[in-house]
FITORRO-374833 format. One record per residue: z, x, y of N, C-alpha, C, O in turn. Coordinates in pm, whole numbers, padded with zeros to 5 digits, always signed. Layout:
<nodes>
ZXYZXYZXYZXY;...
</nodes>
This chain:
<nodes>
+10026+09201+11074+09949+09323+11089+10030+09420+11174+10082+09385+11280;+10038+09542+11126+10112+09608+11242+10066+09624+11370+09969+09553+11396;+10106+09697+11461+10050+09748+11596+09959+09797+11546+09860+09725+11533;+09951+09922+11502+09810+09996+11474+09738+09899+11391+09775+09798+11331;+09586+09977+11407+09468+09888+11338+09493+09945+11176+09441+09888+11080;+09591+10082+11162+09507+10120+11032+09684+10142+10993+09754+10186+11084;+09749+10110+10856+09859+10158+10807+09859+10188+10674+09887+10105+10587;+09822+10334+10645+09830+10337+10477+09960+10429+10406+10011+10534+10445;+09989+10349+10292+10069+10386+10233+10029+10476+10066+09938+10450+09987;+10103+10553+10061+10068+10617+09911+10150+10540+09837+10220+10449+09882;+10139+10591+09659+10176+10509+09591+10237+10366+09601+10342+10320+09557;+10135+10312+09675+10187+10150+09626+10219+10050+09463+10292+09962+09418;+10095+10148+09423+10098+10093+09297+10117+10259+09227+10067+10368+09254;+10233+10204+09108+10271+10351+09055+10159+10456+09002+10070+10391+08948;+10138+10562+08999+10034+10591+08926+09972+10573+08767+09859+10581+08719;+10111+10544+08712+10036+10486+08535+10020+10364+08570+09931+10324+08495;+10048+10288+08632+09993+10171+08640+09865+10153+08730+09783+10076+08681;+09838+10196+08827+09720+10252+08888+09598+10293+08810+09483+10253+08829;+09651+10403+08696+09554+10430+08589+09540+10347+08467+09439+10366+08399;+09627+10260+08430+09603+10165+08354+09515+10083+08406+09429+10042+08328;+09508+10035+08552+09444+09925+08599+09296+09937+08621+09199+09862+08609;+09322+10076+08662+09141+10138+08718+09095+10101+08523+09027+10000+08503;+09130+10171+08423+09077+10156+08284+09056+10016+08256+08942+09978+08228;+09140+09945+08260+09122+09787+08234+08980+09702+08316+08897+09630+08259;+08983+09729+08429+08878+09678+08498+08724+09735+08473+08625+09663+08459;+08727+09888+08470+08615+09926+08426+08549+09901+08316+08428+09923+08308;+08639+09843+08195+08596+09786+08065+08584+09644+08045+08515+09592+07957;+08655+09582+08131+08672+09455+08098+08556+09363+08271+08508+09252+08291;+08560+09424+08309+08501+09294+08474+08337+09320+08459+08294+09425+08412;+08255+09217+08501+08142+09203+08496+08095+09231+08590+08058+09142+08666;+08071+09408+08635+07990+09450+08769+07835+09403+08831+07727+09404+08772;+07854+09378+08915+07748+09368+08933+07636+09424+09041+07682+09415+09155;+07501+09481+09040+07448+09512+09149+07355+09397+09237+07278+09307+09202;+07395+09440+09349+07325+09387+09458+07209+09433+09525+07180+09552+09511;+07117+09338+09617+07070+09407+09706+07047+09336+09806+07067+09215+09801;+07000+09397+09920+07032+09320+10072+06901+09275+10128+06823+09226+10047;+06869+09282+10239+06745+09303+10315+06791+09348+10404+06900+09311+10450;+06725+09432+10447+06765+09545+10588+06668+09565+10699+06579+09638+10655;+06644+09534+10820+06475+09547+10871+06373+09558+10775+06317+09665+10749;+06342+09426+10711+06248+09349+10661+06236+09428+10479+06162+09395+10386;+06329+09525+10485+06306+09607+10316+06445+09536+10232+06555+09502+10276;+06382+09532+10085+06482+09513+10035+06548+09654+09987+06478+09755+09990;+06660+09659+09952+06765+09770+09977+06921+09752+09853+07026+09690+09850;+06870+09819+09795+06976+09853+09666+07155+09885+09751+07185+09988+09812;+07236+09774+09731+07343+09833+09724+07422+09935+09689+07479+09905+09584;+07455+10052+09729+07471+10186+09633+07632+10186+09592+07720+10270+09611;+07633+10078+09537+07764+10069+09451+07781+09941+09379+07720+09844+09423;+07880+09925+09240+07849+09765+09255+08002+09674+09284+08117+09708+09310;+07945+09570+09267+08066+09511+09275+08094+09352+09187+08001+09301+09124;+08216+09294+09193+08268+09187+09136+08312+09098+09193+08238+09110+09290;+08388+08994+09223+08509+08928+09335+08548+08786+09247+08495+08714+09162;+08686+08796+09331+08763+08706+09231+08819+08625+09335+08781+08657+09448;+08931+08491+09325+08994+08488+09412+08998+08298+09365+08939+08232+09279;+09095+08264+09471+09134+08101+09429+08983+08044+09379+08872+08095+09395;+09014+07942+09326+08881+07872+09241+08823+07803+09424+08879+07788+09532;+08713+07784+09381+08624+07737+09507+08619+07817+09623+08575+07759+09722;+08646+07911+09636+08595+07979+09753+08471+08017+09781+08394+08023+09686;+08423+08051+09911+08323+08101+09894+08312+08209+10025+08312+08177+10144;+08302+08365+09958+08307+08419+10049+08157+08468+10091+08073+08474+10001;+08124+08499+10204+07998+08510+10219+07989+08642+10308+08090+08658+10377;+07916+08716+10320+07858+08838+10376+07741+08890+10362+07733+08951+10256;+07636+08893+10432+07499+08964+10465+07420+08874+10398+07325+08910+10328;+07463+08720+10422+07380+08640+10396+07384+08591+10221+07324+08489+10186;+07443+08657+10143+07519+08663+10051+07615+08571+10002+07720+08604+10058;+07640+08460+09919+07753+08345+09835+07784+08467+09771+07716+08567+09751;+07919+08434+09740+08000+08436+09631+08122+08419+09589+08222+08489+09605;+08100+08293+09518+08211+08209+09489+08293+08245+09382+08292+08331+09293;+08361+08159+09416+08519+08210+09295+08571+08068+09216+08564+07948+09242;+08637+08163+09087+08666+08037+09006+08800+08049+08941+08846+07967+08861;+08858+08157+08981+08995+08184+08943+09053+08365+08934+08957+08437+08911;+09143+08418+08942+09176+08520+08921+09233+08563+08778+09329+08515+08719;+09163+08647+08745+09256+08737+08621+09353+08817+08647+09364+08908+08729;+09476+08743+08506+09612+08761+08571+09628+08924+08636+09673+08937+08750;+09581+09066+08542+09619+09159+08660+09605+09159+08754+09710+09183+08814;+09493+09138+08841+09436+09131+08999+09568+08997+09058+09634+09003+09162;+09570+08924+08985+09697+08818+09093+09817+08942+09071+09873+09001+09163;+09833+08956+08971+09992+09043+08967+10019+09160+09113+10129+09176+09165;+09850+09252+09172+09872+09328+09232+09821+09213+09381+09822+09275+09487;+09794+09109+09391+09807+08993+09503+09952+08954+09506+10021+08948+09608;+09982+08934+09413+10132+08881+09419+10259+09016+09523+10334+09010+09620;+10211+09123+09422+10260+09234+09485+10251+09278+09640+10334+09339+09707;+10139+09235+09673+10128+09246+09849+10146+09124+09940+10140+09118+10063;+10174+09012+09833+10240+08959+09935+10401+08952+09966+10480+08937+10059;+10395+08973+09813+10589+09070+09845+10573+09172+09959+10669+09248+09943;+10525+09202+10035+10511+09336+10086+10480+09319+10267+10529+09378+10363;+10352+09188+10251+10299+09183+10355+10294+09079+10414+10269+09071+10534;+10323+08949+10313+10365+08817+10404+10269+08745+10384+10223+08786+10277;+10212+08666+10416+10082+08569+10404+10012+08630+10248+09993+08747+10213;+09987+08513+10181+09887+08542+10059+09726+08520+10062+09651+08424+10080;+09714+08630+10039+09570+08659+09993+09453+08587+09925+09484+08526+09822;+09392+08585+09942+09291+08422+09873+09221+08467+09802+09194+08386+09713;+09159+08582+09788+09037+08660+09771+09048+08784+09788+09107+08843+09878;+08968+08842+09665+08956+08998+09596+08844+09049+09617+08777+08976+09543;+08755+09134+09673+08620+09225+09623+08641+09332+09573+08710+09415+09633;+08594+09354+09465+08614+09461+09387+08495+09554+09455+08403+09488+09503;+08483+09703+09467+08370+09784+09469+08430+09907+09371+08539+09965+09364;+08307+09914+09303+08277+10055+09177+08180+10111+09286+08089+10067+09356;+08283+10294+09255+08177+10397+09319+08200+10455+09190+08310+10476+09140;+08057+10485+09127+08053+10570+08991+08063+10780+09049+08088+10893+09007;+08036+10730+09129+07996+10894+09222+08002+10902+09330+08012+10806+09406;+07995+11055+09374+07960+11071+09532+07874+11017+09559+07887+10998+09680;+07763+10963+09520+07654+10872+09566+07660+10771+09634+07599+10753+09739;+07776+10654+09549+07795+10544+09581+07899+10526+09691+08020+10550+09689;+07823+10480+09786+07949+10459+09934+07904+10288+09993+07851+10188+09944;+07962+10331+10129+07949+10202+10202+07936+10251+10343+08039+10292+10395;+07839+10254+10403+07813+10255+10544+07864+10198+10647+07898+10084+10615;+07894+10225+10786+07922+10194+10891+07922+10030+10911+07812+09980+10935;+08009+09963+10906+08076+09802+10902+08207+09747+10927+08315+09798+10899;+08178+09609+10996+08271+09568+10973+08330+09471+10889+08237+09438+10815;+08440+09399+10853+08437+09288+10818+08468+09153+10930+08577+09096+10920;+08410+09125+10991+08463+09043+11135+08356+08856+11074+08339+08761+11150;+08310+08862+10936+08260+08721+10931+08346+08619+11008+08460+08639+11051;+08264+08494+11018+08355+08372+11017+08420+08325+10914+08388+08347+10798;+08520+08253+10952+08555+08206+10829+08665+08295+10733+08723+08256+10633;+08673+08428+10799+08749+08511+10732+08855+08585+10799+08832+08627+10912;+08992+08610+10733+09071+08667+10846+09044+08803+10852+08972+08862+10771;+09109+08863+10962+09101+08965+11025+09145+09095+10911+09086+09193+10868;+09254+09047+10894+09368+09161+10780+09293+09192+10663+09253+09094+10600;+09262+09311+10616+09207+09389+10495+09326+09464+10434+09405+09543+10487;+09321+09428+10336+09474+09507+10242+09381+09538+10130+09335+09458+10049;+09358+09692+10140+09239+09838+10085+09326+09882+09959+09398+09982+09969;+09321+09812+09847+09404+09910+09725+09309+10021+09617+09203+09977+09572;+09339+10123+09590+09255+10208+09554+09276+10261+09429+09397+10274+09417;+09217+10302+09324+09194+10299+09195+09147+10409+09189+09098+10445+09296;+09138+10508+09077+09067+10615+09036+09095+10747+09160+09191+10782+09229;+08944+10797+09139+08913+10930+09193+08938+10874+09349+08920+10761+09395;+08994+11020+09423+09054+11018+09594+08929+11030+09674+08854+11127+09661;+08904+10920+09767+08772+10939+09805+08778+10919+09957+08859+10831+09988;+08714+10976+10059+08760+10997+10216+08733+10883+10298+08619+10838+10283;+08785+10840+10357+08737+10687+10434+08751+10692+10561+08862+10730+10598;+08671+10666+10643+08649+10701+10785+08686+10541+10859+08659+10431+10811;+08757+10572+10992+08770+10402+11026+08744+10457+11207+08750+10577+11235;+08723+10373+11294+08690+10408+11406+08762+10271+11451+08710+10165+11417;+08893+10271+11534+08994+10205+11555+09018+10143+11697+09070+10227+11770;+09004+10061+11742+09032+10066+11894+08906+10100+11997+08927+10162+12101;+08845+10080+11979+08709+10100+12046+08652+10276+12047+08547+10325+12090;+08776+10343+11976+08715+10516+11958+08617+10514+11917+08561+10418+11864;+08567+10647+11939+08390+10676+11922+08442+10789+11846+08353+10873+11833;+08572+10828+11782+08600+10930+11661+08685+10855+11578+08770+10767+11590;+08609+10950+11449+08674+10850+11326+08819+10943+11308+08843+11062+11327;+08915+10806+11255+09033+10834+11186+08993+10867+11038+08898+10809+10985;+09066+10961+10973+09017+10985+10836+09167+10996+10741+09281+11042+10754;+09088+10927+10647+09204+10907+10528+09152+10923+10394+09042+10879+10361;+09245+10998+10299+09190+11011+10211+09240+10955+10095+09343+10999+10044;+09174+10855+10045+09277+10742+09971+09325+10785+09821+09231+10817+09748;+09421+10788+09778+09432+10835+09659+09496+10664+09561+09539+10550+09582;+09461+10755+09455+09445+10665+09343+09596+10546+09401+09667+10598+09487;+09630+10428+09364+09780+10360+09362+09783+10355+09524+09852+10259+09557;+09747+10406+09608+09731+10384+09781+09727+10231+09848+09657+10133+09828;+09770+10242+09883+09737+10062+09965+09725+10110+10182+09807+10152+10264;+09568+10068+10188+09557+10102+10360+09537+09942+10407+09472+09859+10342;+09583+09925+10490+09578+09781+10542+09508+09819+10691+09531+09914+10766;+09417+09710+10705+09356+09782+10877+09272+09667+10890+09183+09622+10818;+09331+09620+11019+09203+09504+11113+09043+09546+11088+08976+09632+11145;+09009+09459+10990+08803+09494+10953+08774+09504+11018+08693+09597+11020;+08800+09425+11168+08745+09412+11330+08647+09601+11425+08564+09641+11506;+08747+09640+11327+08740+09795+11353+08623+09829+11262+08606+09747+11172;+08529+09943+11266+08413+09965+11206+08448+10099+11146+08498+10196+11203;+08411+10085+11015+08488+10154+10865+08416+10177+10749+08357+10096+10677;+08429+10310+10739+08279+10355+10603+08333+10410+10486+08433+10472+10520;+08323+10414+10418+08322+10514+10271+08170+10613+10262+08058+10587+10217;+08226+10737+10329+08050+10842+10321+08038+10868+10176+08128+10873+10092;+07885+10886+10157+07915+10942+10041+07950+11108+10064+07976+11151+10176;+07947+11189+09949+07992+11280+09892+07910+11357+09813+07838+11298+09732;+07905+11554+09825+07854+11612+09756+07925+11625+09628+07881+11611+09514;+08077+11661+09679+08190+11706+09608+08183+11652+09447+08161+11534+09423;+08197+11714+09382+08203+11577+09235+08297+11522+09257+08386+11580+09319;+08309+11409+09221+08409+11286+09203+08428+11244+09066+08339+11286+08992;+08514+11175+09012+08530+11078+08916+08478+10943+08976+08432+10941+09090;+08485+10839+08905+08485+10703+08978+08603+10640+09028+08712+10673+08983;+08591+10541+09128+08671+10495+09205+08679+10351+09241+08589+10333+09323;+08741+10241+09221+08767+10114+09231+08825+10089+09369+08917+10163+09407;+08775+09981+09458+08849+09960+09568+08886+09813+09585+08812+09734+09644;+08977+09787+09543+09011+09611+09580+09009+09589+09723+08998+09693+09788;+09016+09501+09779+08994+09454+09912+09068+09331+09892+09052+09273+09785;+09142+09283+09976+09204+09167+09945+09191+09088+10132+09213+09119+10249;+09150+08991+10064+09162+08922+10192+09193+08804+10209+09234+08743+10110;+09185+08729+10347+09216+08584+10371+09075+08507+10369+08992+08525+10457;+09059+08437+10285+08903+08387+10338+08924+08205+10380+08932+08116+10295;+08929+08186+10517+08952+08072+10555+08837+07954+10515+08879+07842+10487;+08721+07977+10513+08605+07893+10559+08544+07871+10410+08599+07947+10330;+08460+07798+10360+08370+07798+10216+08213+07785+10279+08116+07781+10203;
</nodes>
């Protein structure tokens, strides 16, 4: 991990291949919606999602399974690719679909048990603004991820996707992580 909590790079992944990949997934992966419980309501996830990653895992969040049974070969090809890059391999993928400015992700971290620290953020589609609050700041760092981007940043740190008036296209966000625990 570097010194800083947050290091993003542009074009990691080329842009025709970036746009090949965002197309492939949106036609081919089995999205799915969620929902949570939140002070005692149940509560629509406002985006959906997928996850992939070594067979038997099980990653868990907000009380939430979800296990894995293998990766499809593109998603290893762009795992393979960051660990050319970043050293330790990746175990586990979450995919999130934002169809719109609608669909975001609120104020969180990723700090489960069982899971490592390092988030390697690859981004797909439409450029969408991502707020991270780093180091115990009480102001957000802002980045605006564009399509082929790769941001790597300690989850430990508390990190949103707002939504948006602006029109957007849609937007794919891989997440790649270490998931130690089942």
């Amino acid at each position: 991990m570097p010194a800083e909590p947050c290091c993003y790079r542009r074009g990691f992944l080329p842009l025709d291949v970036s746009e090949r990949l965002c197309r492939e997934l949106l036609e081919t992966v089995c999205w799915r919606e969620e929902w949570l419980h939140l002070y005692g309501r149940r509560v629509r996830v406002p985006r959906l999602i997928a996850w992939y990653g070594d067979p038997g895992l099980n990653y868990r969040y907000a009380g939430r399974d979800h296990h894995t049974t293998g990766w499809p070969a593109r998603l290893a090809e762009v795992r393979d690719r960051l660990t050319a890059v970043l050293g330790p391999t990746f175990n586990f993928v979450l995919l999130n679909r934002y169809r719109d400015g609608d669909d975001h992700m609120g104020w969180h971290t990723d700090d489960e048990r069982g899971h490592g620290h390092r988030v390697a953020s690859v981004s797909l589609g439409a450029t969408r603004r991502f707020l991270v609050r780093a180091g115990g700041e009480t102001r957000s760092r802002r980045y605006d991820l564009e399509a082929g981007s790769l941001l790597v940043l300690d989850g430990r740190c508390p990190h949103r996707l707002p939504p948006t008036r602006r029109p957007v296209g849609e937007r794919i966000n891989l997440t790649f992580r270490q998931v130690t625990g089942t």
